[in-house]
N, C-alpha and C positions, 0 to 999 in steps of 0.2 A: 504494500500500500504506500502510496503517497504522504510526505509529511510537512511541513511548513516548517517555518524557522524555524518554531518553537519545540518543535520536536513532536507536535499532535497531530496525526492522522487526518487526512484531509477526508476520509469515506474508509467507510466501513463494509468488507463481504457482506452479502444477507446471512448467511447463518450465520453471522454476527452480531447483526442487527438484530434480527429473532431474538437472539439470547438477550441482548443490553434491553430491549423495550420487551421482553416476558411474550410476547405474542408468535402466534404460529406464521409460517410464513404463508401462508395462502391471504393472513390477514394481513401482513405486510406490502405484498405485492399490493390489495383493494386499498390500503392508506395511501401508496405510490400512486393509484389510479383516482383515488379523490383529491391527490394534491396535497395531503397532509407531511408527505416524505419527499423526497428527491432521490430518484433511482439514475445513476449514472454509470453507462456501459464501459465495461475494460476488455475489448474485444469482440471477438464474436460470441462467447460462451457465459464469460463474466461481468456480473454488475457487481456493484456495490451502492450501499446511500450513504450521504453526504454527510459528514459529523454535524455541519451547522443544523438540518434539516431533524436530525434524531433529536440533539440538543433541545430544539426550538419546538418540537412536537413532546416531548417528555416534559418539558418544563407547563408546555400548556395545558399538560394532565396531571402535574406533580407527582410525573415516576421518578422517583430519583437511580442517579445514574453516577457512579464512578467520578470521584473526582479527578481522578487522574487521563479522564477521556480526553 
């Protein structure tokens, strides 16, 4: 994965993201399709979503998530 200066992951695999927000991925992909996540392709094969996007979606449901995300 990708990191930024600071050393934090710019996006997260989906079975990643499944795990950090507790939900199944079938439900992950329908958040990516109502716009509440950001699903960005790494290939033909692989996605991942967006640190900001998880961030910004957990915070607006008060999951809490990893301080070290």
């Amino acid at each position: 994965m990708t990191t930024n200066t600071q050393g934090k992951r710019l996006a997260y695999p989906v079975n990643e993201a499944v795990h950090l927000l507790g939900t199944s991925r079938s439900s992950l992909y329908r958040l990516v399709k109502q716009g509440h996540l950001q699903l960005v392709k790494l290939g033909a094969r692989r996605s991942a979503i967006t640190r900001d996007s998880i961030l910004k979606f957990a915070e607006s449901l008060k999951i809490p998530v990893p301080a070290d995300m």
